[in-house]
Wavefront OBJ file of the C-alpha trace (Angstrom):
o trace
v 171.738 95.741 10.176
v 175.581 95.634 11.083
v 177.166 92.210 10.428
v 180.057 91.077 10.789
v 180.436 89.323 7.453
v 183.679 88.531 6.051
v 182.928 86.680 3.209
v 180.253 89.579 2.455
v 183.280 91.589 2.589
v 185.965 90.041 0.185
v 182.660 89.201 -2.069
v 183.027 92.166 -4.423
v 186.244 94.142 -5.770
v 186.471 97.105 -4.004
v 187.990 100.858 -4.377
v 189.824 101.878 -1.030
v 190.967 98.656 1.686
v 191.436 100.660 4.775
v 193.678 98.837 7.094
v 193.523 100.026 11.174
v 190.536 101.369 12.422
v 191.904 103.956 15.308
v 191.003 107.321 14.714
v 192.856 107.711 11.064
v 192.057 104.227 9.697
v 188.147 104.785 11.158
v 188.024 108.233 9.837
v 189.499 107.832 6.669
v 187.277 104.848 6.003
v 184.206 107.562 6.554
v 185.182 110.382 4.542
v 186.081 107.622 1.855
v 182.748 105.811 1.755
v 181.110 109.152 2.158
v 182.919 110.589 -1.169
v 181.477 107.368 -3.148
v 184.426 105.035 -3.019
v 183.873 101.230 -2.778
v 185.205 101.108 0.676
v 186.321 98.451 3.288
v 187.665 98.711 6.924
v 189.262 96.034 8.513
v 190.927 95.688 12.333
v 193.040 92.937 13.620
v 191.845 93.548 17.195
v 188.816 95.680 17.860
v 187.514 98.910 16.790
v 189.468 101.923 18.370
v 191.394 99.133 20.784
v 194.725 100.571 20.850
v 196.560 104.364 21.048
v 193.358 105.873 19.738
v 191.648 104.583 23.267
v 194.340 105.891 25.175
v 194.050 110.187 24.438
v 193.509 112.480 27.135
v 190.280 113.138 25.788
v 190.772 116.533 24.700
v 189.700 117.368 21.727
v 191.811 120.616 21.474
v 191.774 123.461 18.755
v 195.384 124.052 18.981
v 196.110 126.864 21.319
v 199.296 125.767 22.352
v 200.236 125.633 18.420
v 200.494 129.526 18.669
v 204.294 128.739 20.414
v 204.886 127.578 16.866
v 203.112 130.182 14.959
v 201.465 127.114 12.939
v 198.186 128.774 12.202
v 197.669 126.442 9.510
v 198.200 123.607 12.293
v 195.185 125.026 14.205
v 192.621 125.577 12.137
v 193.551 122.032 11.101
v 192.711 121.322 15.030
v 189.313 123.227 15.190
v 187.921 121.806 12.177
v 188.785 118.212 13.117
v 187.026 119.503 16.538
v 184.169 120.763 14.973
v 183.721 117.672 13.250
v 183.926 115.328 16.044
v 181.410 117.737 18.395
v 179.030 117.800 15.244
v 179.133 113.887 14.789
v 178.511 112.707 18.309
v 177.218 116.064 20.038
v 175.946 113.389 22.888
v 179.717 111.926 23.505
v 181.377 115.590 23.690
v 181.077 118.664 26.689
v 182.667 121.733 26.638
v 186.058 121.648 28.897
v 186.977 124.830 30.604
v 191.367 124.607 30.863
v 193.111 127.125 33.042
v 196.694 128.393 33.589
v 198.515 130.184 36.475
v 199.914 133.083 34.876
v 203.052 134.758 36.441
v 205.854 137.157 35.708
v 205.812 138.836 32.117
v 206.949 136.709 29.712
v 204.830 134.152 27.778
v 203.098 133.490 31.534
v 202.469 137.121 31.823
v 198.753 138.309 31.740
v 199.299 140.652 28.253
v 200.882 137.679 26.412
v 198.354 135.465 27.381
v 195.604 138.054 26.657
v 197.014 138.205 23.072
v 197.415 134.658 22.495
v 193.551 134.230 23.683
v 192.164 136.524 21.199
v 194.334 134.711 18.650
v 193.072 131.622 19.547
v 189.646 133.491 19.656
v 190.222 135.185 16.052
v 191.780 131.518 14.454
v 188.617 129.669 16.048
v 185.880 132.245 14.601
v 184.082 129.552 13.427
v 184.629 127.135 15.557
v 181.061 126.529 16.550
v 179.434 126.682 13.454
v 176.988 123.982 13.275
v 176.938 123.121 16.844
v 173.964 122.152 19.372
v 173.822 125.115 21.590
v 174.923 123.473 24.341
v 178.192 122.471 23.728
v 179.263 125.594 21.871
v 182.651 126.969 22.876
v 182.605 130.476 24.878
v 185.626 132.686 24.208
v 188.574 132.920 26.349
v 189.302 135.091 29.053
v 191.848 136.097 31.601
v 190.969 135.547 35.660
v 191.665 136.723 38.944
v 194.454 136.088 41.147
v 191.742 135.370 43.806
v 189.827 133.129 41.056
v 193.118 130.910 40.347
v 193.764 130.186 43.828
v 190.306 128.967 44.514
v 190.234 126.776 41.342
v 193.691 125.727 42.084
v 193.863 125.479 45.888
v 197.678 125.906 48.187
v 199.361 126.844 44.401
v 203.096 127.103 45.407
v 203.639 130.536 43.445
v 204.663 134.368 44.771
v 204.669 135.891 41.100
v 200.806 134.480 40.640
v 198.879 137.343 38.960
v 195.740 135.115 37.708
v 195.081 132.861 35.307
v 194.167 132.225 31.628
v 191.510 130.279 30.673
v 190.428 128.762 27.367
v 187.808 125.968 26.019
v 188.027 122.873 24.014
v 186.282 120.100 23.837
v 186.392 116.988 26.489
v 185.051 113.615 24.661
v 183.240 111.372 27.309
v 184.104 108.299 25.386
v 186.699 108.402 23.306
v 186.735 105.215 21.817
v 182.421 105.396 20.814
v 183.652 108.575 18.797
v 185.493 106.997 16.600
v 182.945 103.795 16.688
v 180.612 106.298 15.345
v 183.014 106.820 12.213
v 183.410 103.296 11.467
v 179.217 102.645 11.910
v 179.043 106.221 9.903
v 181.458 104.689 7.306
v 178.756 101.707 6.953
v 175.583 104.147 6.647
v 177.380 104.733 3.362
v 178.189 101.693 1.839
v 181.279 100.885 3.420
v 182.205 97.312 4.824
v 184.144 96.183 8.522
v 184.683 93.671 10.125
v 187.324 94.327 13.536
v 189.389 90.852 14.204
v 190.304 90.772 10.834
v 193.798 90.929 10.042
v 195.941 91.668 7.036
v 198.394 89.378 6.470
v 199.603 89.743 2.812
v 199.620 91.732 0.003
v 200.015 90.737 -3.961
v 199.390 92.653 -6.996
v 197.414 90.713 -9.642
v 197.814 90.472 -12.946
v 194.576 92.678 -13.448
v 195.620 95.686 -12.090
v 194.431 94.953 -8.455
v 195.452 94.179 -5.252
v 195.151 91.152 -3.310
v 195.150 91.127 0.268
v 194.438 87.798 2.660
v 192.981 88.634 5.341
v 192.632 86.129 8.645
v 189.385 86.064 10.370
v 191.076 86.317 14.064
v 188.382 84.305 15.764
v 187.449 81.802 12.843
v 190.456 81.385 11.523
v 189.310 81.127 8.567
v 191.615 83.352 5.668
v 189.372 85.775 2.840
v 190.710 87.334 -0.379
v 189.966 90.910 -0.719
v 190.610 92.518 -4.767
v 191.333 96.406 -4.146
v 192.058 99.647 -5.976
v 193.902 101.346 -3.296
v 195.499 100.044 0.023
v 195.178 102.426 3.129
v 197.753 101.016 5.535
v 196.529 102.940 8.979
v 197.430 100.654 11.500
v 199.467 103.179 13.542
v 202.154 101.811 15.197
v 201.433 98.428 13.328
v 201.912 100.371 10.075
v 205.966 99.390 9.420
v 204.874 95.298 10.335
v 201.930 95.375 8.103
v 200.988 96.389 4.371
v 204.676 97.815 3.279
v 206.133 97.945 -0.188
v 209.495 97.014 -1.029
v 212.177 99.711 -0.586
v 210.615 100.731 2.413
v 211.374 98.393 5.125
v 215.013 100.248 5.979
v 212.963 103.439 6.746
v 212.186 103.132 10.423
v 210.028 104.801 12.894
v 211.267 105.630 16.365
v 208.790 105.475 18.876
v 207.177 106.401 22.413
v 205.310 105.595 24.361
v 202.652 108.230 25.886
v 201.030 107.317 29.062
v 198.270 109.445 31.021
v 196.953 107.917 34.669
v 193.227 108.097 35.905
v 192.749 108.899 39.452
v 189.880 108.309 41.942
v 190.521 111.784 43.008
v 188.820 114.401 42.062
v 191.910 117.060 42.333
v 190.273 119.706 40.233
v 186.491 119.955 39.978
v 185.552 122.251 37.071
v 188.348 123.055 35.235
v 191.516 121.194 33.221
v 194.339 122.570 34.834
v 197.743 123.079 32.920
v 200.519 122.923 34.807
v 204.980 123.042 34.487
v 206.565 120.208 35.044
v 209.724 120.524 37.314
v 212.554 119.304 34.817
v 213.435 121.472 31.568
v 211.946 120.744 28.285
v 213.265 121.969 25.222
v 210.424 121.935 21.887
v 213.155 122.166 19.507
v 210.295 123.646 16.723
v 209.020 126.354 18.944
v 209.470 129.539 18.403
v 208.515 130.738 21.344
v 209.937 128.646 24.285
v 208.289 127.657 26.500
v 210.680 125.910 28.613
v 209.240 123.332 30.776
v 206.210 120.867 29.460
v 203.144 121.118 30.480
v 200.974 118.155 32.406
v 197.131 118.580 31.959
v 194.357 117.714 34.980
v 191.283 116.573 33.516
v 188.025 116.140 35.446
v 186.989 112.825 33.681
v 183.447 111.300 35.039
v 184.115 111.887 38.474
v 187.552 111.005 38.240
v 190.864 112.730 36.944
v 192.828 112.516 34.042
v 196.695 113.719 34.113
v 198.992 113.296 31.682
v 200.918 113.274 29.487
v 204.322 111.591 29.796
v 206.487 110.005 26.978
v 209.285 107.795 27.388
v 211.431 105.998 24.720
v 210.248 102.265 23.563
v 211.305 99.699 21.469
v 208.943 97.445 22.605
v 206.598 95.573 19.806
v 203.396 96.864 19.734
v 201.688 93.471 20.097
v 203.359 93.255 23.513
v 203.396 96.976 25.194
v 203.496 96.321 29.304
v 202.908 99.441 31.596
v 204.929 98.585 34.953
v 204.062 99.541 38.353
v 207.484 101.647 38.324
v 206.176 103.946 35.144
v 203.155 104.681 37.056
v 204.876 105.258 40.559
v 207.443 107.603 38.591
v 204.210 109.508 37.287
v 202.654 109.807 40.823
v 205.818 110.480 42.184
v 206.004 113.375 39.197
v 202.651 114.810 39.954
v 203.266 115.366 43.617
v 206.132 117.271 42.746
v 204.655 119.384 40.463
v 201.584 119.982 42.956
v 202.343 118.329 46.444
v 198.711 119.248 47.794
v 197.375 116.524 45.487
v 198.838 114.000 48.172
v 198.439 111.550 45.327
v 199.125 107.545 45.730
v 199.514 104.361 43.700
v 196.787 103.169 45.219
v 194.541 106.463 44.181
v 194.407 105.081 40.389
v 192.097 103.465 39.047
v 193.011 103.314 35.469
v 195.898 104.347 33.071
v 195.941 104.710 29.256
v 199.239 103.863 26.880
v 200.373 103.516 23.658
v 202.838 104.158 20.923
v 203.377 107.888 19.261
v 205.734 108.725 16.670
v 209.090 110.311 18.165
v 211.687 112.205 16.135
v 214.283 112.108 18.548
v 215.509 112.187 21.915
v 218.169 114.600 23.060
v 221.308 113.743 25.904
v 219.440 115.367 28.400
v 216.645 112.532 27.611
v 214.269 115.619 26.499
v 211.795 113.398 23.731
v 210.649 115.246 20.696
v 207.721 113.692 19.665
v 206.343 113.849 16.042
v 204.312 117.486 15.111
v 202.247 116.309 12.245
v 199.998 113.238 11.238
v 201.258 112.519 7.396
v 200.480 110.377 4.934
v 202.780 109.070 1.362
v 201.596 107.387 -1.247
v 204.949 104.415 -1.612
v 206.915 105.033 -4.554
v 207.924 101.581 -5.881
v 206.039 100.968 -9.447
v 203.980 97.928 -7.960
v 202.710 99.362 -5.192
v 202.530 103.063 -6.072
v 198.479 102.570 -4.786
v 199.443 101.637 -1.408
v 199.131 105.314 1.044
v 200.712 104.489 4.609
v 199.663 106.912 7.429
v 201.765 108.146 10.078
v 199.168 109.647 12.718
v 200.264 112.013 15.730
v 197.183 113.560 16.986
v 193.841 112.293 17.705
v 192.502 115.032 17.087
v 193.079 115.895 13.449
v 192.253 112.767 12.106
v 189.472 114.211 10.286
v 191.903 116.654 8.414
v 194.004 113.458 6.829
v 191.203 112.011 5.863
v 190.079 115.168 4.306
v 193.360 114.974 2.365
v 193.729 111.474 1.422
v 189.912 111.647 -0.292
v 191.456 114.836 -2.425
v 194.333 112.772 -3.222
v 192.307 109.772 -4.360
v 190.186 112.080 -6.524
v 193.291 112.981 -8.252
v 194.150 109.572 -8.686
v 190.816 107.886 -9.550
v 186.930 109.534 -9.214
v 184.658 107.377 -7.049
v 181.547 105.922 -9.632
v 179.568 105.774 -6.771
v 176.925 108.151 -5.873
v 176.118 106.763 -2.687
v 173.783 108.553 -0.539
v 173.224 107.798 3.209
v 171.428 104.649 3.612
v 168.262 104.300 4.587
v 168.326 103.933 9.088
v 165.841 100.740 9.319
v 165.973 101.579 13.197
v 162.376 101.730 15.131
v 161.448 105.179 14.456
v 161.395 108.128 16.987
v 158.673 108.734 19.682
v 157.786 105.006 20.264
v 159.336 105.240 23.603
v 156.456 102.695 25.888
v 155.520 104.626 29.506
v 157.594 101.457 30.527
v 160.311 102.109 28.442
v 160.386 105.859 29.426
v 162.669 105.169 32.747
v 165.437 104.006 30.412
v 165.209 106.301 27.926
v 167.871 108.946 29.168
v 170.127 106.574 30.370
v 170.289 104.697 26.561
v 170.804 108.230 25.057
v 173.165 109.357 27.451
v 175.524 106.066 26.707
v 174.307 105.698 22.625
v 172.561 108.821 21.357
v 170.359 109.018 19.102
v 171.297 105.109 18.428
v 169.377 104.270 21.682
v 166.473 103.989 19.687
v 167.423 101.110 17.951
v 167.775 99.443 21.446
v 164.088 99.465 21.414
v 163.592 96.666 19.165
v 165.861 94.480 21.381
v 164.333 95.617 24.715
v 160.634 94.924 22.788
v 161.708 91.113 22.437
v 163.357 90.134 25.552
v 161.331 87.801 27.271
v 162.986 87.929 30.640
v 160.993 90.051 33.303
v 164.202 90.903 34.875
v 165.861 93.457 32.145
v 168.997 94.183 33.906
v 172.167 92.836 33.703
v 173.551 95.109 36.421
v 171.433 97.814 37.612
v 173.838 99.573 39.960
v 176.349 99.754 36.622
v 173.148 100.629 34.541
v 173.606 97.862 32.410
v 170.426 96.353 30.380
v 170.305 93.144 28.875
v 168.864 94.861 25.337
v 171.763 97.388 24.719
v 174.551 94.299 25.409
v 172.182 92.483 22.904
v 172.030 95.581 20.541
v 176.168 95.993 21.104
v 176.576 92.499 19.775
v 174.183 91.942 16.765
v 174.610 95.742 15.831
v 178.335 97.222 16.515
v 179.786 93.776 16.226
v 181.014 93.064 20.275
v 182.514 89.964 20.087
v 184.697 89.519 23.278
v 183.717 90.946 26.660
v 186.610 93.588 26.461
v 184.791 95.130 23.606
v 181.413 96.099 25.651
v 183.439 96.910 29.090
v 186.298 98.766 27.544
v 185.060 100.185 23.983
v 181.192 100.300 23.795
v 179.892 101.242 27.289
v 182.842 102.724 29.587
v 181.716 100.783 31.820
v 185.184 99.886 32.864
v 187.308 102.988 30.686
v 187.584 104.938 34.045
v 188.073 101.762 37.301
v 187.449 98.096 36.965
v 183.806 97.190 37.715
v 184.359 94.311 39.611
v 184.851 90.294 38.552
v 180.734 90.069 39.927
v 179.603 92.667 37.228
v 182.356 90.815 34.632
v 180.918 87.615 35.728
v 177.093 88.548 34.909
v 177.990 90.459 32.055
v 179.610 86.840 30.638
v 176.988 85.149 31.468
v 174.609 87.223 29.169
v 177.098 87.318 26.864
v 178.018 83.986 26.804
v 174.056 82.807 26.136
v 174.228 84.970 22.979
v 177.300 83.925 21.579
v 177.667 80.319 22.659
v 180.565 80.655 25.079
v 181.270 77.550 27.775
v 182.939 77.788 30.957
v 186.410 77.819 30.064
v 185.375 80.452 27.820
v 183.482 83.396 30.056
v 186.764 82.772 32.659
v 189.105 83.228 29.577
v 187.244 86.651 28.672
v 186.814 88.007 32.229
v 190.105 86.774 33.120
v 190.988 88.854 29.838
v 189.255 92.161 31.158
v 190.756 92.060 34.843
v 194.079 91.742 33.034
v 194.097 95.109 31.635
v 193.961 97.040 35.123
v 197.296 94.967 36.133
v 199.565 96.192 37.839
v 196.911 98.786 39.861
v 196.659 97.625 43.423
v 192.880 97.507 43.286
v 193.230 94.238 41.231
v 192.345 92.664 44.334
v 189.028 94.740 44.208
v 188.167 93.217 41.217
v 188.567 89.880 42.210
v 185.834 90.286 44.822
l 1 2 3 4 5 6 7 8 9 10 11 12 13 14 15 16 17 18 19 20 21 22 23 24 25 26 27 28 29 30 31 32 33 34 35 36 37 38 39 40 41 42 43 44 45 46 47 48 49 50 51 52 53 54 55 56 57 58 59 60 61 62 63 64 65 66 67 68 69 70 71 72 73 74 75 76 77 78 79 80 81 82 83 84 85 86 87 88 89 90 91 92 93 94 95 96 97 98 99 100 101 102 103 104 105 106 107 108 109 110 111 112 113 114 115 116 117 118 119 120 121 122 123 124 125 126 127 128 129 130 131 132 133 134 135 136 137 138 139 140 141 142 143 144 145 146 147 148 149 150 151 152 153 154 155 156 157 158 159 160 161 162 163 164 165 166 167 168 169 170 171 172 173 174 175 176 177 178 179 180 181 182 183 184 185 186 187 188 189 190 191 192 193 194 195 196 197 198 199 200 201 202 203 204 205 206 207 208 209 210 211 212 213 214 215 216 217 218 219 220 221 222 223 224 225 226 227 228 229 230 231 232 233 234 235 236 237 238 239 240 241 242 243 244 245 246 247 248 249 250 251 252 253 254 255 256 257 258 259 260 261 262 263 264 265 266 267 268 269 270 271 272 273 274 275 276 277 278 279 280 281 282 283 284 285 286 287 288 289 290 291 292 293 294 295 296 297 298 299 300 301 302 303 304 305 306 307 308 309 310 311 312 313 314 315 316 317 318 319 320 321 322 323 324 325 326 327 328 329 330 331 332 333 334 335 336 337 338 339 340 341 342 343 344 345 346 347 348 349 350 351 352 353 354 355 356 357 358 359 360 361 362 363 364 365 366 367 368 369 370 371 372 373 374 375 376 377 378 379 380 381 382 383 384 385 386 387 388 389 390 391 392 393 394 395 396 397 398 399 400 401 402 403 404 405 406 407 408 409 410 411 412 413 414 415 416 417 418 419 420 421 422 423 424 425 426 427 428 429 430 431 432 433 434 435 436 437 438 439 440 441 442 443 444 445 446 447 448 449 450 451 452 453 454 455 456 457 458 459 460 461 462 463 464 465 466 467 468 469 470 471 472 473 474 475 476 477 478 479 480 481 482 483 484 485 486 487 488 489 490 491 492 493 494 495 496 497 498 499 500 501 502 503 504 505 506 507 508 509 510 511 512 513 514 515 516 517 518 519 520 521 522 523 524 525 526 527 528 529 530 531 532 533 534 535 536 537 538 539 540 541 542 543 544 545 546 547 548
């Protein structure tokens, strides 16, 4: 059983304190625990609840690296891709991305050609392991005739087809990584999300000793460590930092991606130039202009991404209606039959990416490569911080940071997997049947433990919302199992049932209600939390659709 136990948690000394639980913090804390370390995770908000819910949900293998002959870059890319398809095979599809091709240079048809059986060639392997169904076919060059239907009214003489490649699309970002952090705990590891790091001492025994705040208690716990693991992203320079270090800092941007009710593109991600020049100062190959992806997202589409300069604290990052209209604005420029408006999305995702440096002509060079350093002063040379880029090769610093603990320290630990004490397969009831696709469609093979939950509820009406598909046992099984503790956490990072539009302040208001009989919320309470949700779709237009 999953608890959230802090006291559990700071009980025993541990190996490796893993600070942040985005995609680095969650994966590290996995490969970690896997490798035998004594491991905890801890989160001062909730699991996957900042820039690592706001990707474009590609999980990419790096095609685009090729512009940078970084081969070791991509295969980087499609093993952290593999990984993620072969964890959660049930959150992942294959995504089909095209790209007009024109002229004879890097958009003519025999670069692209070349560059796809690269891609091809790099990615040999790139579906070892996988379910059939999701395996990734090779890429291919299309028709003129093909591009223009897939990409209707395209404003271009010089079109001679297009190219088209696969990666991965994840459904739900934010349960991938969940599944690392509940992964991390099949094997041994401890978390707890509202749980902040405050400070950091080194004892007289060799260890470390970090308070940590229980967010919703307030209570404070003292946690003895080994190692430190400071992943808390763009947290990382505010939180665990050794002395020395503090005049070393990290520009940053922020990266935001809109979701429209439109569906602009149906089956494919389409890449497509922006109209202002772009310089990638560490190409080799310009490219000249950046490219903005279309990504059909559960009946909705993705675009993105743009990056702007900020300075703002991460604690209080504020998307205005202005960046959103200048992104609109930006896409209808870049393909005017999309007729997009403000009032067309339904959702936007932000947050804060290492920059290197932006030029006079306000051209943003973002950060290439997630790193991690070990900090050099004497009393905290056990303290790694990690600077994470890309979503998508998380896997590969975690890889890297176990191989550098091993050099530092061998795990004692021969921890296997632990034993699942879930119901076991095939007890699905004829009555149970019904909701047995829609469970594994949301959870996996995890649905299975909603059985137990749907076995005791007592109430003959098992729905919370039927029109959202939303069953009183799974919000049960989200709380006592993969520790939802605030309404945001089930809307926004265990279902998706509000990661693409708002639901509605009637679905918010039942869902509290449930919620609230679990965890012993009053009135003041449930308004606080849906008040809470409906905040994060400000400053859409539809708020006002919510508020029905």
């Amino acid at each position: 059983m999953t608890i959230r136990d802090l006291t559990k948690l700071s009980s025993d000394i541990i190996d490796v304190l893993v600070i942040g639980a985005g995609a680095h913090g969650a994966t590290i804390a996995y490969h970690v625990a896997k490798a035998g370390y004594r491991t905890a995770l801890v989160e001062k908000n909730d699991f996957c609840g900042a820039t690592s819910a706001s990707s474009l949900k590609i999980l990419h293998g790096g095609l685009r690296y090729l512009q940078h002959l970084n081969i070791k870059r991509m295969r980087h890319s499609i093993a952290a891709r593999r990984e993620m398809m072969q964890l959660a095979p049930y959150l992942v599809e294959p995504l089909a991305c095209m790209m007009p091709l024109s002229g004879k240079g890097l958009r003519g048809k025999r670069v692209m050609q070349a560059a796809l059986f690269l891609n091809d060639c790099i990615g040999w392997d790139r579906n070892q392991d996988l379910p059939v169904d999701i395996r990734l076919p090779r890429g291919h060059i299309v028709s003129e005739k093909k591009c223009r239907e897939t990409i209707p009214d395209i404003d271009s003489e010089e079109l001679h087809g297009g190219c088209v490649w696969y990666d991965g699309l994840a459904l739900d970002t934010e349960r991938l990584i969940l599944e690392y952090v509940l992964g991390s705990i099949s094997y041994g590891a401890k978390a707890a999300n509202y749980a902040e790091a405050k400070a950091v001492e080194k004892g007289d025994d060799d260890l470390y000793q970090v308070t940590i705040q229980d967010r919703l208690s307030k209570e404070t716990h003292q946690v003895k460590t080994r190692f430190i693991v400071n992943a808390s992203g763009p947290w990382f320079e505010k939180s665990i930092q050794a002395p020395g270090e503090k005049d070393k800092k990290q520009k940053w941007a922020l990266a935001l991606n809109i979701v429209s009710k439109k569906k602009i593109f149906e089956k494919y991600a389409v890449a497509l130039e922006g109209h202002t020049q772009y310089e990638d100062k560490d190409a080799i190959i310009k490219r000249g202009k950046r490219l903005y992806f279309f990504v059909p997202w559960r009946g909705h589409t993705m675009i993105g991404t743009e990056y702007m300069e900020s300075v703002a604290d991460p604690d209080c990052l504020q998307v205005k209606r202005e960046m959103i209209q200048n992104m609109v604005d930006g896409v209808n420029a870049i393909y005017p039959p999309a007729q997009l408006k403000y009032e067309d999305i339904s959702f936007f995702h932000a947050g804060l990416l290492p920059m290197h440096s932006r030029s006079e002509e306000n051209n943003i060079q973002m950060e290439k490569n997630s790193t991690f350093f070990a900090h050099t002063d004497d009393g905290f040379s056990r303290v790694i911080s990690v600077k994470g880029v890309k979503y998508t090769t998380a896997p590969y610093i975690a890889h890297e940071i176990v191989e550098f603990l091993k050099k530092e320290c061998q795990p004692e630990l021969g921890i296997g997997k632990l034993e699942n004490s879930s119901v076991a397969d095939g007890q699905w009831s004829s009555e149970q049947l019904p909701y047995k696709d829609i469970l594994e469609r949301k959870y996996g093979q995890r649905a299975i433990q909603i059985l137990s939950f749907m076995q005791k509820e007592q109430d003959s009406d098992i729905w919370i919302d039927e029109e959202s598909e939303l069953l009183k046992a799974e919000v049960s099984y989200l709380i006592n199992e993969e520790m939802a503790c605030k309404l945001s956490d089930v809307v926004l990072r265990r279902t998706g049932l509000g990661t693409a539009e708002c639901p509605g302040r009637k679905v918010l208001e039942k869902l509290a209600d449930y919620m609230s009989g679990v965890l012993a919320w009053d009135e003041t309470r449930k308004e606080q939390e849906v008040n809470d949700v409906l905040h994060r779709y400000a400053p859409l237009v539809f708020q006002d659709v919510c508020n029905e």
